[in-house]
Biopython code that builds the backbone (N, CA, C, O; Angstrom):
import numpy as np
from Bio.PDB.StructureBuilder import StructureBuilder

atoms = [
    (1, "UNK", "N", (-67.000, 0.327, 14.291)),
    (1, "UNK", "CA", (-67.968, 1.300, 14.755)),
    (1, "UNK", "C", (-68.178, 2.332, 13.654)),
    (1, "UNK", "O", (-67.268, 3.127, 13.417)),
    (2, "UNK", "N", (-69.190, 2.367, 13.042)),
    (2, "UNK", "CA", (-69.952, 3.402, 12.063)),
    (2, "UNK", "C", (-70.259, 4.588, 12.672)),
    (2, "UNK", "O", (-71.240, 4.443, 13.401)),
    (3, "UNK", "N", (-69.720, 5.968, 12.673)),
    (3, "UNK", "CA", (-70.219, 7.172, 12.854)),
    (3, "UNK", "C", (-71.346, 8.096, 11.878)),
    (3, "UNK", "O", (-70.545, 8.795, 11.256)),
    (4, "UNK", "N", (-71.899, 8.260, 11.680)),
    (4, "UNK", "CA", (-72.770, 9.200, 10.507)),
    (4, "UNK", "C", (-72.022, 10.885, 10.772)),
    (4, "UNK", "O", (-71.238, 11.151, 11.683)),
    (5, "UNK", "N", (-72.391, 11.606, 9.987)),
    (5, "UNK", "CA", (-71.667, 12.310, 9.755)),
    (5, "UNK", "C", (-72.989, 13.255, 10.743)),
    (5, "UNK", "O", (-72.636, 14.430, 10.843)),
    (6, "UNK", "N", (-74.009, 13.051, 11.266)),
    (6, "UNK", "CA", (-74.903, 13.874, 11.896)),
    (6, "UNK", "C", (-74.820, 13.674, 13.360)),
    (6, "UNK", "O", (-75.421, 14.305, 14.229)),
    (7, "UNK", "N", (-73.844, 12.538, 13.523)),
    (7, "UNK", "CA", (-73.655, 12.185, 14.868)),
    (7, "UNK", "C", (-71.829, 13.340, 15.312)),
    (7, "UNK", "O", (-71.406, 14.045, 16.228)),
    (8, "UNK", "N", (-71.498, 12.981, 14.339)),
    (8, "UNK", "CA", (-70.326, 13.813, 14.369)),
    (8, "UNK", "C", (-70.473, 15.433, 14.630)),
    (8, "UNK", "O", (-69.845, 16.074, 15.472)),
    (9, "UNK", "N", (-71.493, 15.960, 13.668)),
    (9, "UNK", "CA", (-71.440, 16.974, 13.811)),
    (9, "UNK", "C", (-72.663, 17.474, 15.310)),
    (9, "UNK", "O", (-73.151, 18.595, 15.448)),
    (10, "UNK", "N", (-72.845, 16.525, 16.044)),
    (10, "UNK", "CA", (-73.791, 16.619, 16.961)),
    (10, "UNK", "C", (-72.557, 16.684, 18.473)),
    (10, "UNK", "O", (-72.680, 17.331, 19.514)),
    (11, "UNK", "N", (-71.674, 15.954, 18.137)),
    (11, "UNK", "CA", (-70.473, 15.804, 18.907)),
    (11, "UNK", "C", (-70.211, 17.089, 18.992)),
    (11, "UNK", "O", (-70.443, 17.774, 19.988)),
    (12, "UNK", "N", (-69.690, 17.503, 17.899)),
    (12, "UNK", "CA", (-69.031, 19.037, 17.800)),
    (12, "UNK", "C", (-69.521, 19.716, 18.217)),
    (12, "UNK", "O", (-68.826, 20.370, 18.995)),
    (13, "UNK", "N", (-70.764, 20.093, 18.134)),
    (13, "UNK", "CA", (-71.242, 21.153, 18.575)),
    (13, "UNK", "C", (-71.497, 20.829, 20.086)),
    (13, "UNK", "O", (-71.385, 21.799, 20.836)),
    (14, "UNK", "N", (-71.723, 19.994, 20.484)),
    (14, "UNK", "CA", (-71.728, 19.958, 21.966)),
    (14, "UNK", "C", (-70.858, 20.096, 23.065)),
    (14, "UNK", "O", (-71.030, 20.342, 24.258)),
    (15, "UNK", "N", (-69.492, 19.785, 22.073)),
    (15, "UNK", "CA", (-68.305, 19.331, 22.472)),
    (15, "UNK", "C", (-67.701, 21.411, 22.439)),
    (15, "UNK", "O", (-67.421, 22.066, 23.443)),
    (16, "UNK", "N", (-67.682, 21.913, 21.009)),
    (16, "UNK", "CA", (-67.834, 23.102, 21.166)),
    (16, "UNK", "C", (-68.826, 24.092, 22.040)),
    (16, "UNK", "O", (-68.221, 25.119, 22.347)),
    (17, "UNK", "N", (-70.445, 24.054, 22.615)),
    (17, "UNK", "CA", (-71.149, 24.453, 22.853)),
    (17, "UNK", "C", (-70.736, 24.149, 25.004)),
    (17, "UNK", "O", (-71.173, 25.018, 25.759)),
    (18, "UNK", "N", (-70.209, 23.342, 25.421)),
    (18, "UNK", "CA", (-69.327, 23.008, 25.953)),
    (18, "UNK", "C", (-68.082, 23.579, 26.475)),
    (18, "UNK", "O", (-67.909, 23.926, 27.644)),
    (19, "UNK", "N", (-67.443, 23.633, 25.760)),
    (19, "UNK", "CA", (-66.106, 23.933, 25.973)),
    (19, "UNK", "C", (-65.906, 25.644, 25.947)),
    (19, "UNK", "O", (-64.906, 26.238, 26.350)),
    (20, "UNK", "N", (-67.288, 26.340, 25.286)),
    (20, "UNK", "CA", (-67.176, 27.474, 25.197)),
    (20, "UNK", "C", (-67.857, 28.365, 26.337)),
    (20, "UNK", "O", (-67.419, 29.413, 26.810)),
    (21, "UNK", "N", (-69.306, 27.538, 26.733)),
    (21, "UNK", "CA", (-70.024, 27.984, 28.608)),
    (21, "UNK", "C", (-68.621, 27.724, 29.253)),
    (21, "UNK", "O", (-68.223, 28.742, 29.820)),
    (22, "UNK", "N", (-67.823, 26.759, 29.332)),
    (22, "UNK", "CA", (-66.997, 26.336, 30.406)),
    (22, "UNK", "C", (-66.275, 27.906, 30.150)),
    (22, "UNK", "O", (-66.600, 28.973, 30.672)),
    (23, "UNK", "N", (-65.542, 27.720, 29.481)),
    (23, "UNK", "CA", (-64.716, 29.461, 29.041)),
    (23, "UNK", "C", (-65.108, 30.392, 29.786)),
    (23, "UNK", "O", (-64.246, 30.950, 30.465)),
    (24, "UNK", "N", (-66.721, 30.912, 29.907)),
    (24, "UNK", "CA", (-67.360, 31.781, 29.873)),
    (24, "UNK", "C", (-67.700, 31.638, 31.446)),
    (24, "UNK", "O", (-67.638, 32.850, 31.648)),
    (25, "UNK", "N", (-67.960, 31.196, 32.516)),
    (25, "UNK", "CA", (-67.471, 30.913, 33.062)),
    (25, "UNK", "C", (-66.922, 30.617, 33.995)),
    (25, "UNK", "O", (-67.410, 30.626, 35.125)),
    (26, "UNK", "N", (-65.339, 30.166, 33.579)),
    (26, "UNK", "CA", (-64.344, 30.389, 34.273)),
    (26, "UNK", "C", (-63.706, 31.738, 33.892)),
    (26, "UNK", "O", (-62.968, 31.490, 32.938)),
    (27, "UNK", "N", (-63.657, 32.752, 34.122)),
    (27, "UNK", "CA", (-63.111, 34.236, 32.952)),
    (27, "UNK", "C", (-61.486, 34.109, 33.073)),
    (27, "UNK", "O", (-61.029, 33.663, 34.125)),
    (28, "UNK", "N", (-60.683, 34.458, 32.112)),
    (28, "UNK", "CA", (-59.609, 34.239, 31.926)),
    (28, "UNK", "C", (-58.839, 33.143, 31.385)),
    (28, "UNK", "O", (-57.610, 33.100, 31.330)),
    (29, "UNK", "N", (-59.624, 32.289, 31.001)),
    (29, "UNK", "CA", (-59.307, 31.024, 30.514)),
    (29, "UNK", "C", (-58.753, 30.981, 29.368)),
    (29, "UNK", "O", (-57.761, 30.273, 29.192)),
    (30, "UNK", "N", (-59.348, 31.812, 28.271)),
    (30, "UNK", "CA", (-59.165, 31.542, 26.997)),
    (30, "UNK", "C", (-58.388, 30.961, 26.170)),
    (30, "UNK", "O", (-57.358, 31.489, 25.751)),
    (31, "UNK", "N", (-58.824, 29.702, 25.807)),
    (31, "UNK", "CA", (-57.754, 28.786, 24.540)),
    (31, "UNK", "C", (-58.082, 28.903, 23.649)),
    (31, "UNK", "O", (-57.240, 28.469, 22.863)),
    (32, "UNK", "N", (-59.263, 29.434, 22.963)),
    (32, "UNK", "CA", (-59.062, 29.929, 21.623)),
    (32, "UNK", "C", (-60.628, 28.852, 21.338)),
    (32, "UNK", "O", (-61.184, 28.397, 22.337)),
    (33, "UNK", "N", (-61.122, 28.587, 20.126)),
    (33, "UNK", "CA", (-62.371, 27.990, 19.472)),
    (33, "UNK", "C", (-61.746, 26.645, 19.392)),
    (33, "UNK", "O", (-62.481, 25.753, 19.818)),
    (34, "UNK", "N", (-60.367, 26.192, 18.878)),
    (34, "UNK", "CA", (-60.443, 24.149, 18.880)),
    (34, "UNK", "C", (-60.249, 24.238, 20.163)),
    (34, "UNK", "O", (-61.164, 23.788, 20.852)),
    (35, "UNK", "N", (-59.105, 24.792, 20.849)),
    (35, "UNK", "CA", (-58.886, 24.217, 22.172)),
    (35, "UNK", "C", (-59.881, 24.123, 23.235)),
    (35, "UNK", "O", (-59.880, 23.445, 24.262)),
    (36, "UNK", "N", (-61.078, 25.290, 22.575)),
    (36, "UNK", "CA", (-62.539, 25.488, 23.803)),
    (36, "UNK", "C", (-63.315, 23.499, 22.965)),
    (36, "UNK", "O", (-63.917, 22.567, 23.498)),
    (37, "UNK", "N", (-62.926, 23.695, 21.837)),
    (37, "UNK", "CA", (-64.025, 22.472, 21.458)),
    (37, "UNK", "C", (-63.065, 21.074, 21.887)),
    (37, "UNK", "O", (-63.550, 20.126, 22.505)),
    (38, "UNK", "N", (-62.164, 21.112, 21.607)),
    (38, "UNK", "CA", (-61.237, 19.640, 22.177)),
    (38, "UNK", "C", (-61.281, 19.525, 23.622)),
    (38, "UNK", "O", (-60.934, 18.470, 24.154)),
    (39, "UNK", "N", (-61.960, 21.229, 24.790)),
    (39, "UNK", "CA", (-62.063, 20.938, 26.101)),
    (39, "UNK", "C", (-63.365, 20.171, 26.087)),
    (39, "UNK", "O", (-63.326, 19.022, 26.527)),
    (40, "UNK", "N", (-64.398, 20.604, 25.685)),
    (40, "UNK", "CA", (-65.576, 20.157, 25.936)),
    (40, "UNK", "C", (-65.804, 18.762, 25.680)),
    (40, "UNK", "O", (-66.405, 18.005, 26.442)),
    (41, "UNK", "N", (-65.077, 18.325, 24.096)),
    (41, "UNK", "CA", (-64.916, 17.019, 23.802)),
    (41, "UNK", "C", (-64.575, 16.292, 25.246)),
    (41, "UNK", "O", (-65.528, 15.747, 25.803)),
    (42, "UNK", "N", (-63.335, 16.245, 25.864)),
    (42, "UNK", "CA", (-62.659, 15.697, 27.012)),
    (42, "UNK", "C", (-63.259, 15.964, 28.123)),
    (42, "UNK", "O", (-63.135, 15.160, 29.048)),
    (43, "UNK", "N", (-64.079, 17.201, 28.304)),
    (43, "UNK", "CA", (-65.273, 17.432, 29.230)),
    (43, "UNK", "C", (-66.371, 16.467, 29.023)),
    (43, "UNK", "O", (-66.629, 16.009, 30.137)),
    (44, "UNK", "N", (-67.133, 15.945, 28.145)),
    (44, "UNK", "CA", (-68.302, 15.262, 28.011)),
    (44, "UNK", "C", (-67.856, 14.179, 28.598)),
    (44, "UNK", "O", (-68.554, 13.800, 29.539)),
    (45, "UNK", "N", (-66.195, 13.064, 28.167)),
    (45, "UNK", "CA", (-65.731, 11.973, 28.680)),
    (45, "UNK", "C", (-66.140, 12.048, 29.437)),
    (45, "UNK", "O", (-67.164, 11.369, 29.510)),
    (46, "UNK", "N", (-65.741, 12.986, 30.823)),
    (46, "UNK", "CA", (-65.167, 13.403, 32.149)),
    (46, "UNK", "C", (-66.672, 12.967, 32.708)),
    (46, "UNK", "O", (-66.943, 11.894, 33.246)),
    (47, "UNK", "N", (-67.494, 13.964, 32.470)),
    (47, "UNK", "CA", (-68.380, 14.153, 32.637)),
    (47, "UNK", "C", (-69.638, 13.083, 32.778)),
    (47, "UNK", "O", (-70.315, 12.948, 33.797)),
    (48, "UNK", "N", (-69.839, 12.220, 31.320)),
    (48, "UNK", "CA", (-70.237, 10.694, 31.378)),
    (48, "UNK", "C", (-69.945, 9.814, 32.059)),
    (48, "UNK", "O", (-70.671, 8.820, 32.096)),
    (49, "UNK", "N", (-68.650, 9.905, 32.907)),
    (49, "UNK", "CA", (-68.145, 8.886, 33.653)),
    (49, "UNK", "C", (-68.260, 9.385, 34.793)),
    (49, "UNK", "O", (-68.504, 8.399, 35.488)),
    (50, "UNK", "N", (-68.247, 10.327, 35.498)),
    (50, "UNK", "CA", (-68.020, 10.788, 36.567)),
    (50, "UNK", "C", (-69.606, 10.990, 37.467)),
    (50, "UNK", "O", (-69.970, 10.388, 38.477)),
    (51, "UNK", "N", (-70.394, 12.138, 36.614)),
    (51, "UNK", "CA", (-71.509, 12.273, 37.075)),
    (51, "UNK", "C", (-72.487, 10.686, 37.755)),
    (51, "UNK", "O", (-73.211, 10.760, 38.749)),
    (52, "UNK", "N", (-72.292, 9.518, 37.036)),
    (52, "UNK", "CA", (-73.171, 8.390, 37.211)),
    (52, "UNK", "C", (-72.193, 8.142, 38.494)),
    (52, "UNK", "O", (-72.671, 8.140, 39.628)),
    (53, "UNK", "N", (-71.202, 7.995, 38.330)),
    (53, "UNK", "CA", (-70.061, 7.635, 39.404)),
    (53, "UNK", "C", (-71.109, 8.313, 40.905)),
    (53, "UNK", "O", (-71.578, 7.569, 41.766)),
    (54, "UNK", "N", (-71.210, 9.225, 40.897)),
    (54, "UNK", "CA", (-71.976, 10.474, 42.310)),
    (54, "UNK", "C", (-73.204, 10.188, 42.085)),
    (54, "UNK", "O", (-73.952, 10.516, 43.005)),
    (55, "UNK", "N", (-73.648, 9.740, 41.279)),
    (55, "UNK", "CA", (-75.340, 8.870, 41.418)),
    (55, "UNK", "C", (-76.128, 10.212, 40.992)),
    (55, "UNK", "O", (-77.217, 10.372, 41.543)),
    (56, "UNK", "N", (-75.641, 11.338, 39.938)),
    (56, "UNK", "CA", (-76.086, 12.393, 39.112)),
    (56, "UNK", "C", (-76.968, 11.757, 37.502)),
    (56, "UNK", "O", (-76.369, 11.485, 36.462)),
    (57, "UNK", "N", (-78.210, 11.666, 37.675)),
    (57, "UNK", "CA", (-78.058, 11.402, 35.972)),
    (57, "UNK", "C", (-78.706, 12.588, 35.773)),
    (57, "UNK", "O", (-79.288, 13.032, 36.762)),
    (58, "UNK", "N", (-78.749, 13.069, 35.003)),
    (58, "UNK", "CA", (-79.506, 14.248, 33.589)),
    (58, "UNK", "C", (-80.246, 14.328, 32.678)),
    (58, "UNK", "O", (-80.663, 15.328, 32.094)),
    (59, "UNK", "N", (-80.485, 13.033, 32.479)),
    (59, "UNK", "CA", (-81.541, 12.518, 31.304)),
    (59, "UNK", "C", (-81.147, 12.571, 30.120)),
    (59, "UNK", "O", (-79.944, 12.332, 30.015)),
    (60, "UNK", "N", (-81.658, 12.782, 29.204)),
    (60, "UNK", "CA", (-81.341, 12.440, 27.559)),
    (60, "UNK", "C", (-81.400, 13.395, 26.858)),
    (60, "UNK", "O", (-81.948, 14.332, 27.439)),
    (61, "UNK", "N", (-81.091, 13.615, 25.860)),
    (61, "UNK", "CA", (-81.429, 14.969, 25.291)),
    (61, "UNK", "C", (-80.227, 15.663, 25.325)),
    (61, "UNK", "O", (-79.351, 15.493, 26.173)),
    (62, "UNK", "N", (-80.183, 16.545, 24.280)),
    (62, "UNK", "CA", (-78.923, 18.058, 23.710)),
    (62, "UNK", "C", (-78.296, 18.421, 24.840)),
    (62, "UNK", "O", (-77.163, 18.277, 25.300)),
    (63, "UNK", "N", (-79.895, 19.223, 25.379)),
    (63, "UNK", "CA", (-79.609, 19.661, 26.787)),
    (63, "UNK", "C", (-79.108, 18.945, 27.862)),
    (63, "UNK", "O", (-78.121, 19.423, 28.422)),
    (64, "UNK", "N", (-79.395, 18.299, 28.118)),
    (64, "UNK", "CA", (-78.660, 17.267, 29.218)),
    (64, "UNK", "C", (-76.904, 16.725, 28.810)),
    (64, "UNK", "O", (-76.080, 16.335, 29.638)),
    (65, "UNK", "N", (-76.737, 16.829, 27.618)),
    (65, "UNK", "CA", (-75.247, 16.174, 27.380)),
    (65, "UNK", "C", (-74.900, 17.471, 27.221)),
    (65, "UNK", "O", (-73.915, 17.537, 27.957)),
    (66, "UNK", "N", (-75.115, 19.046, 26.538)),
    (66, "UNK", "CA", (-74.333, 20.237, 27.043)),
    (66, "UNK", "C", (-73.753, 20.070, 28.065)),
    (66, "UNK", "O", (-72.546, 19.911, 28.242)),
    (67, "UNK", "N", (-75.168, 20.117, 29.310)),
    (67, "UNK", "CA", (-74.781, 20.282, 30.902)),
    (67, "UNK", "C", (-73.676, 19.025, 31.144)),
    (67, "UNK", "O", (-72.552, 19.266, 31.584)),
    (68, "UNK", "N", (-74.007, 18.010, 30.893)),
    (68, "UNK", "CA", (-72.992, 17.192, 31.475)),
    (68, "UNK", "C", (-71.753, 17.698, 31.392)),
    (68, "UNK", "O", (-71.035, 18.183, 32.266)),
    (69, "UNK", "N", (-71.463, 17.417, 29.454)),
    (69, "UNK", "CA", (-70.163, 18.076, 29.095)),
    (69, "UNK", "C", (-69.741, 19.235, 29.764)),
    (69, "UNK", "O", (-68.601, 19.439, 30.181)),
    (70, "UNK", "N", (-70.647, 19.937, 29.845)),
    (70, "UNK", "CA", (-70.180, 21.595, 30.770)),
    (70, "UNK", "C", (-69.705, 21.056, 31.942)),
    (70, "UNK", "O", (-68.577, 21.383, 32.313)),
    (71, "UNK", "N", (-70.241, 20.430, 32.470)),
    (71, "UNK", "CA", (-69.158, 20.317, 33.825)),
    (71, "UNK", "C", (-68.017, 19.228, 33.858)),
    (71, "UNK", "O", (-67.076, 19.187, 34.650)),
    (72, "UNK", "N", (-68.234, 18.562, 33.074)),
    (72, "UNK", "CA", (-66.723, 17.642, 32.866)),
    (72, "UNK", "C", (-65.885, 18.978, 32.053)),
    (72, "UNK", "O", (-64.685, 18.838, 32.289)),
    (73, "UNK", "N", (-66.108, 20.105, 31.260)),
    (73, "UNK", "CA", (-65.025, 20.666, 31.102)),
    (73, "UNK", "C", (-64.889, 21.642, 32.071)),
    (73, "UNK", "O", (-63.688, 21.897, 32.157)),
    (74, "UNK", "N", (-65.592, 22.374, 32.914)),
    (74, "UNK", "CA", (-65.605, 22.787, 34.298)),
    (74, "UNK", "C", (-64.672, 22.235, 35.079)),
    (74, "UNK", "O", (-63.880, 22.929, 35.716)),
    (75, "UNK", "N", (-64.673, 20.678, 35.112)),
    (75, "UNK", "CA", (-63.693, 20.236, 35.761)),
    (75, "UNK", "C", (-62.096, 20.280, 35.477)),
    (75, "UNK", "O", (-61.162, 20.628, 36.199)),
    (76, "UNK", "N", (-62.156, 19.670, 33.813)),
    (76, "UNK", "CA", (-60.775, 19.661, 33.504)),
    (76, "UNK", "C", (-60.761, 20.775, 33.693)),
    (76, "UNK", "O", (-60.744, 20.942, 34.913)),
    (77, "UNK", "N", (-60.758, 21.906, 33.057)),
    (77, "UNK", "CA", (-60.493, 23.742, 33.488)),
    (77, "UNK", "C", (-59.700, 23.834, 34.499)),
    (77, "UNK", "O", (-58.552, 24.275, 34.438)),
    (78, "UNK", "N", (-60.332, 23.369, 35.627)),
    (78, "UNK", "CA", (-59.969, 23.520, 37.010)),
    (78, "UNK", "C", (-59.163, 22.929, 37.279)),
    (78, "UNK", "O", (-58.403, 23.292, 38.177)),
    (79, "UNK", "N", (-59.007, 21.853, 36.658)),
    (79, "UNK", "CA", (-57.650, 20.685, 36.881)),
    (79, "UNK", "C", (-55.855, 21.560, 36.099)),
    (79, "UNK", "O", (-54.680, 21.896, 36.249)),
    (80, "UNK", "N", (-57.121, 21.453, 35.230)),
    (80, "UNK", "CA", (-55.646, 22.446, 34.232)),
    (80, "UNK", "C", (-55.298, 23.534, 34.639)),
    (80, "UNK", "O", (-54.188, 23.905, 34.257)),
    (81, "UNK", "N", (-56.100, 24.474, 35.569)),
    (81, "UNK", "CA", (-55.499, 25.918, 35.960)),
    (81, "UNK", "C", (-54.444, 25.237, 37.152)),
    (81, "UNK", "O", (-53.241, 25.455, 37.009)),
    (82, "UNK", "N", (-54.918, 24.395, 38.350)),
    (82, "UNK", "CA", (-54.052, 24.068, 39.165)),
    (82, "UNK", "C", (-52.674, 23.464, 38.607)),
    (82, "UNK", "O", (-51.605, 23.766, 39.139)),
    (83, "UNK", "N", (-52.749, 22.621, 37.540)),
    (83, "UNK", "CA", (-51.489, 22.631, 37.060)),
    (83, "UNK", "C", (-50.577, 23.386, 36.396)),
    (83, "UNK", "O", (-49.380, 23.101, 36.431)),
    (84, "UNK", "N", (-51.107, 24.537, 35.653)),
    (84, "UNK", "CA", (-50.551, 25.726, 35.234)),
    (84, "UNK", "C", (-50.022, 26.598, 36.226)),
    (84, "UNK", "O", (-48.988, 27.254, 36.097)),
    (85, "UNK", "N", (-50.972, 26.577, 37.489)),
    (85, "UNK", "CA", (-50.013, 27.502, 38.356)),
    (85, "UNK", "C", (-51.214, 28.534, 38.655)),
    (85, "UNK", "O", (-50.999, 29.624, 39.186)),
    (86, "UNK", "N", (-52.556, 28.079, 38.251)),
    (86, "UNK", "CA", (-53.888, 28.779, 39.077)),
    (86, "UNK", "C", (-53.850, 30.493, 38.480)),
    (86, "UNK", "O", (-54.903, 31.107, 38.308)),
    (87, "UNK", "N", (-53.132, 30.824, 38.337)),
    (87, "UNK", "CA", (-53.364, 32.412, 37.367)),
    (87, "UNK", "C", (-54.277, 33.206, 37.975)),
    (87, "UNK", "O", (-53.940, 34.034, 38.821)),
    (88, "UNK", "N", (-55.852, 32.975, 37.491)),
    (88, "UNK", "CA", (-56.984, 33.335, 37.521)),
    (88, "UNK", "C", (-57.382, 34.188, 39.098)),
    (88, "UNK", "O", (-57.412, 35.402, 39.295)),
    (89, "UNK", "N", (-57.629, 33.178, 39.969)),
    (89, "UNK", "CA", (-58.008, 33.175, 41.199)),
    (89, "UNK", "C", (-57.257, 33.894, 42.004)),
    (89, "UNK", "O", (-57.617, 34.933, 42.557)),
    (90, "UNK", "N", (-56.036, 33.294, 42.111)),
    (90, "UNK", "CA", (-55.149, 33.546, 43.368)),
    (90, "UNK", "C", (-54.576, 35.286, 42.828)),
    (90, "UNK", "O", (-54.092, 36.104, 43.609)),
    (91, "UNK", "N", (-54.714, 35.434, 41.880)),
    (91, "UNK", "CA", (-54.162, 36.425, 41.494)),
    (91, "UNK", "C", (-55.282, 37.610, 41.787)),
    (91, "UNK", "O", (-54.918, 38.665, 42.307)),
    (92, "UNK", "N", (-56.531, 37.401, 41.458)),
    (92, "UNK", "CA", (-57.506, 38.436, 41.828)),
    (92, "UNK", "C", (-58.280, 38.306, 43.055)),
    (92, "UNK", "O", (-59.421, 38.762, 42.981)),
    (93, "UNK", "N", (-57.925, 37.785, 44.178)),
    (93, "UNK", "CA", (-58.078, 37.356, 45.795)),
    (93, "UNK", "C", (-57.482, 38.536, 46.487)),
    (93, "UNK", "O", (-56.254, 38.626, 46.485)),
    (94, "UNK", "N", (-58.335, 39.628, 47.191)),
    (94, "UNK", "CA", (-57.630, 40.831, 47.799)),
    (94, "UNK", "C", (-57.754, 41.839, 47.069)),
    (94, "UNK", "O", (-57.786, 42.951, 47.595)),
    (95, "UNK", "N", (-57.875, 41.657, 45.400)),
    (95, "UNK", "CA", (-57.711, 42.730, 45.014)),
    (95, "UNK", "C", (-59.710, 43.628, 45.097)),
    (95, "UNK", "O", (-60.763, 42.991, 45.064)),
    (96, "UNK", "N", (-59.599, 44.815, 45.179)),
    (96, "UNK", "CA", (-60.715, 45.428, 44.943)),
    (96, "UNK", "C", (-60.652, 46.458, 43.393)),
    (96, "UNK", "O", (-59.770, 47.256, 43.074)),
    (97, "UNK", "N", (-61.960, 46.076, 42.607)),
    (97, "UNK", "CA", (-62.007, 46.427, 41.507)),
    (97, "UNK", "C", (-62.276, 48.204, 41.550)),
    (97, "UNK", "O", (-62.366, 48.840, 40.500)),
]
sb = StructureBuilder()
sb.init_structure("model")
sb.init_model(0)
sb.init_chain("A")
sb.init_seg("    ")
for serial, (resi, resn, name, xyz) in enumerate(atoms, 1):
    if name == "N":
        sb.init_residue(resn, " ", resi, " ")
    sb.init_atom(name, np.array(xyz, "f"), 0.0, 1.0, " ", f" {name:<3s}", serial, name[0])
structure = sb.get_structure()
């Protein structure tokens, strides 16, 4: 399998562009710029497989694989806070600002 180096950097940024809405957000998340771009990367997977799975398509285009990716890393996020121990939520439930 041949990658071009415009496909790569089309990854990245989506994969980053991605992983960084997901951040934004969820508030409190923060892993930093690779760990926001290695979410989104693993978000787009998520996301490509899952959405067709629920009979979701999005069409073609930048925009459409952001959104996807955004919510496959939406998801992992959410997967990963419940395994961390949820932080975010449960912690600011009751409280008044």
């Amino acid at each position: 399998m041949y990658m071009s180096g415009k496909s790569l950097l089309i990854i990245l940024f989506v994969g980053l562009t991605a992983g960084w809405v997901a951040g934004q957000i969820l508030q409190g998340v923060g892993f930093g710029i690779i760990s926001d771009l290695l979410i989104g990367i693993v978000g787009a997977f998520i996301g490509s497989w899952l959405l067709p799975q629920l009979g979701i398509h999005l069409g073609m285009g930048i925009v459409a694989a952001i959104i996807n990716a955004t919510i496959g890393a939406l998801i992992l996020l959410l997967i990963i806070r419940l395994v961390r121990g949820g932080g975010g939520w449960r912690a600011s439930w009751g409280k008044r600002p």
